[in-house]
C-alpha positions in Angstrom: 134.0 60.8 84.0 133.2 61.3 87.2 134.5 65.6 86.9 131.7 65.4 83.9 129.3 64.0 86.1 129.9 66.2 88.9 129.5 69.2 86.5 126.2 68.0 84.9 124.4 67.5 88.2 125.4 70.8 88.9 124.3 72.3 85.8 120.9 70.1 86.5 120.3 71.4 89.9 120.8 74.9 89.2 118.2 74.8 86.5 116.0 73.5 88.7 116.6 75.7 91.1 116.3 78.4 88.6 112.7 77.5 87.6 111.0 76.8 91.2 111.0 80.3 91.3 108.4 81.0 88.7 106.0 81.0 92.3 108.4 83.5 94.1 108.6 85.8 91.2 104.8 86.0 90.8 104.6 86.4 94.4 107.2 89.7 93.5 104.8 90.6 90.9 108.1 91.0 88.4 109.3 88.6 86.3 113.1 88.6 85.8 115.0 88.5 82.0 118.3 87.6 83.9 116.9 84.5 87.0 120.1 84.2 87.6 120.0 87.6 89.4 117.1 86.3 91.4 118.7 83.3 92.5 121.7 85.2 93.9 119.5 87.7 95.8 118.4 84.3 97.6 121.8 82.9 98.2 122.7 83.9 101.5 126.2 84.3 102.8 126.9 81.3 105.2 127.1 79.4 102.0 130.4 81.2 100.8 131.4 80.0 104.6 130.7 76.6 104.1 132.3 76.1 100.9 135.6 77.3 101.4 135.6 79.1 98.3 134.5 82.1 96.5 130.9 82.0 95.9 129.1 85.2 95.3 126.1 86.2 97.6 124.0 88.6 98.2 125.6 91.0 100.3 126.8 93.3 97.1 122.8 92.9 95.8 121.7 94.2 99.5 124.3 97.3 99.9 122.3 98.4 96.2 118.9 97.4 96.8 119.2 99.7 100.2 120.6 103.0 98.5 117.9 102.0 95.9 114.7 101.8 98.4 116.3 104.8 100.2 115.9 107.0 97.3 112.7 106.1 95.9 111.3 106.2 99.7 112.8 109.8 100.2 111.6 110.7 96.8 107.5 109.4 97.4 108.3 111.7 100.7 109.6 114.4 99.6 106.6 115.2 97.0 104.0 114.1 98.6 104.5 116.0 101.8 105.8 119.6 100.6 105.3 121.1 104.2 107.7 118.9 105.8 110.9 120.1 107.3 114.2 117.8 106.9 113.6 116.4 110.1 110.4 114.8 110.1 111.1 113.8 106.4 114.1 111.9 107.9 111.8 109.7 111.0 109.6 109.0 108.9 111.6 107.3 106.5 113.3 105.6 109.4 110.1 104.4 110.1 109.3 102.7 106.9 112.8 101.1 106.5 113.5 100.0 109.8 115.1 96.1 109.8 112.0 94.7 111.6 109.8 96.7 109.1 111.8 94.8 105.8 111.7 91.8 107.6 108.2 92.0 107.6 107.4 92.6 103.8 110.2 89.6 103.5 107.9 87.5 105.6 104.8 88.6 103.6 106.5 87.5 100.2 107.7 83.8 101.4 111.2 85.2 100.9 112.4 82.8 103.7 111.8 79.4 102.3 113.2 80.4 99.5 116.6 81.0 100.5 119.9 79.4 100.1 121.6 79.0 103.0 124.7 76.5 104.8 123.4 73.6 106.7 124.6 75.2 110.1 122.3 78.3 108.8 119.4 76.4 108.4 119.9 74.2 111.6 119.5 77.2 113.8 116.5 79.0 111.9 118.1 81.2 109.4 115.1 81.3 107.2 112.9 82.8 110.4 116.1 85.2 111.0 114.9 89.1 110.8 118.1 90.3 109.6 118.7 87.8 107.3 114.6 88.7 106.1 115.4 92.1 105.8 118.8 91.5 104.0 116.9 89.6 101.2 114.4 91.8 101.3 117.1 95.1 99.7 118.8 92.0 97.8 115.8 91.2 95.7 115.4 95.2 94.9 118.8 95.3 94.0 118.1 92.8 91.7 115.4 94.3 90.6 117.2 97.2 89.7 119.6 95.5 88.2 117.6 93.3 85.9 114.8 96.2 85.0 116.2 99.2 86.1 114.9 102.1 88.4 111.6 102.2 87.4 110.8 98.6 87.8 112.4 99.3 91.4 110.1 101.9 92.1 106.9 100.4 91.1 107.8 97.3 93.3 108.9 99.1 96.5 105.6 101.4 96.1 103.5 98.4 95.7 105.0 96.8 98.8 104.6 100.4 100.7 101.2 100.7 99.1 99.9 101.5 102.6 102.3 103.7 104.1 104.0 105.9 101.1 102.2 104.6 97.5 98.7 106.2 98.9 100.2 108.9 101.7 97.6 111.7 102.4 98.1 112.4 105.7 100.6 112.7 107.8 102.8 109.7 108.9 102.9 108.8 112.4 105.8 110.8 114.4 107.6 109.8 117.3 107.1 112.8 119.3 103.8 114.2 117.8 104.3 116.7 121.1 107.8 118.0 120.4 107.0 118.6 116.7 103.9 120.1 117.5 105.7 122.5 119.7 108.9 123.3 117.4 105.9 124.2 115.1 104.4 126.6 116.9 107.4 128.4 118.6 108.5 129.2 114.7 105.4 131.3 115.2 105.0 132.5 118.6 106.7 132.6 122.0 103.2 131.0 123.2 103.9 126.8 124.2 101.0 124.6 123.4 98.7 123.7 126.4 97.1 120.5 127.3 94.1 119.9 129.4 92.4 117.3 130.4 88.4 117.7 129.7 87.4 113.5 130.7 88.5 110.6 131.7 85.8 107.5 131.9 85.3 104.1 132.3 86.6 101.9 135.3 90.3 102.4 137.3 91.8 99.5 135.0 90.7 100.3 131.9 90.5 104.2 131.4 89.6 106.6 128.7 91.2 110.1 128.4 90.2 113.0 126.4 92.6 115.9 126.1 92.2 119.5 124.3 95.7 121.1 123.2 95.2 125.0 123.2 97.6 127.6 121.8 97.3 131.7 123.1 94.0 130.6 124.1 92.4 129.0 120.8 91.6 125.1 120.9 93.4 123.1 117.8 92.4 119.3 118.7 91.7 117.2 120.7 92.6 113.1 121.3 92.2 109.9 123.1 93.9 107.6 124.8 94.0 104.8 127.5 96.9 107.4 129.4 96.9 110.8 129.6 99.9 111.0 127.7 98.8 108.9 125.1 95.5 111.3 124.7 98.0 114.3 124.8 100.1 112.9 121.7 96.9 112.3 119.9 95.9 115.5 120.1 99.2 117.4 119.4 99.2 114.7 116.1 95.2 115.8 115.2 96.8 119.7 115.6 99.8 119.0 113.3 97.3 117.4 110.5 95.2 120.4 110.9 97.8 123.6 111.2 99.9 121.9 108.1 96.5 121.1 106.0 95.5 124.8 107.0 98.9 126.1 105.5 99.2 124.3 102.9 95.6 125.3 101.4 97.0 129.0 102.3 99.8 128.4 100.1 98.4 129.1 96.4 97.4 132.1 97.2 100.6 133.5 98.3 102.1 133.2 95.0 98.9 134.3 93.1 
C-alpha cells in the first residue's frame, strides 16, 4: 500500500510539475508536444547526485542544444556577411555564444526559477549560477530540436539573437577592429594604416578624442573615444564598415 502510494504521489507531482510550465513555455514562445522534454531540459545534474541513482538530466540535452545554436549561428553568419574571411566569422560567433552571453538570455527567460536542482544546489545559489544559466539555456534548444526539429530551433535562437544576428546589417563588433583593419589593407598594399590625432576636448578627467585613420595618404574614418586608443579602434571599425560596404557594392558588377 504504501509502494502504491509512494508511486501515485509521484505520478501526481510530476504532473504538476509538468503543467506549471505552461508560463515558461510562453515565455519560450514554443509550446512543446512532448513536456516531458521540457522538464528534463530543467532538471539539472546535482539531482542524479543526490539520489544515488540513475536519473537522466540535462547534460545529453546541452551537448545537442550547443552543436544546434552553433550551426544556425554560423549559418545567419555566414549569409548575411558574404565579405567575411574565416576569422572574423569565427570571433564573432564567439561573441554571441560566450557562457556569460547564454547565461544572459537564460536570465531574460526566468530559466532559473524554473530549475530542478539537489537541495545542496539550491542552498548555495544554483539557480543564480552562470554556468548552470547557460547550460539550460543549450538544454532547452536541444529540446527544442528534439520536440520540433531544426526549424523550430532556428526560429527560437533568431528570436533570442533578434538584436545581434536575426537583424545583422552591419558589422559585428571585433576585438581588434585595428588588426583587422590592417590585415585588410596589407592584402592590398604594403602601405599600414595611419592614425592621427585631430582633437582632444573637455577637462583632464574626462576627455574626448577624435582620431583620423589614413591609408597612402587618403582619409577612411574617423572615431571617438574617452582614450586615444579607444578613438583609434573606432575609427579603424568606421573604415572596415566602409571599405567592406564599398566592396561589396563593387561586387555585382564584376560578374556582369
Amino acid at each position: 500500500m504504501g509502494f502504491v502510494w509512494s508511486l501515485e504521489l509521484g505520478i501526481w507531482s510530476f504532473l504538476i510539475a509538468v503543467s506549471d510550465y505552461h508560463d515558461l513555455q510562453i515565455q519560450l514562445g514554443y509550446t512543446f508536444r512532448e513536456p516531458t522534454l521540457l522538464r528534463l531540459a530543467v532538471t539539472h545534474p546535482s539531482v542524479a547526485h543526490e539520489q544515488g541513482v540513475p536519473v537522466q538530466t540535462n547534460q545529453r540535452l546541452e551537448f545537442l542544444g550547443d552543436a544546434v545554436l552553433q550551426l544556425i549561428l554560423t549559418r545567419e553568419l555566414y549569409l548575411n556577411f558574404p565579405s567575411f574571411g574565416e576569422g572574423p566569422l569565427t570571433k564573432a560567433r564567439a561573441k554571441l555564444v560566450n557562457r556569460r552571453t547564454l547565461a544572459d538570455h537564460a536570465r531574460q527567460l526566468g530559466l532559473g526559477k524554473h530549475l530542478i536542482l539537489s537541495r545542496g544546489e539550491e542552498l548555495h545559489g544554483g539557480r543564480e549560477r552562470p554556468s548552470a544559466l547557460a547550460d539550460t539555456f543549450e538544454s532547452i534548444l536541444g529540446a527544442i530540436f528534439l520536440d520540433g526539429g531544426f526549424d523550430a530551433a532556428s526560429e527560437f535562437i533568431l528570436r533570442q539573437f533578434h538584436g545581434a544576428v536575426g537583424t545583422l546589417s552591419v558589422i559585428p563588433t571585433l576585438e581588434n577592429p585595428k588588426g583587422e583593419l590592417q590585415e585588410l589593407l596589407q592584402s592590398l598594399s604594403s602601405q599600414a594604416p595611419q592614425y592621427h590625432v585631430v582633437a582632444a576636448t573637455g577637462p583632464d578627467h574626462d576627455r574626448l578624442f577624435e582620431c583620423t585613420v589614413h591609408h597612402n595618404g587618403v582619409e577612411l574614418a574617423r572615431g571617438h573615444g574617452k582614450s586615444k586608443k579607444a578613438a583609434e579602434s573606432e575609427a579603424a571599425l568606421a573604415a572596415l564598415i566602409k571599405l567592406r560596404q564599398e566592396r561589396d557594392a563593387l561586387e555585382p558588377q564584376g560578374h556582369q
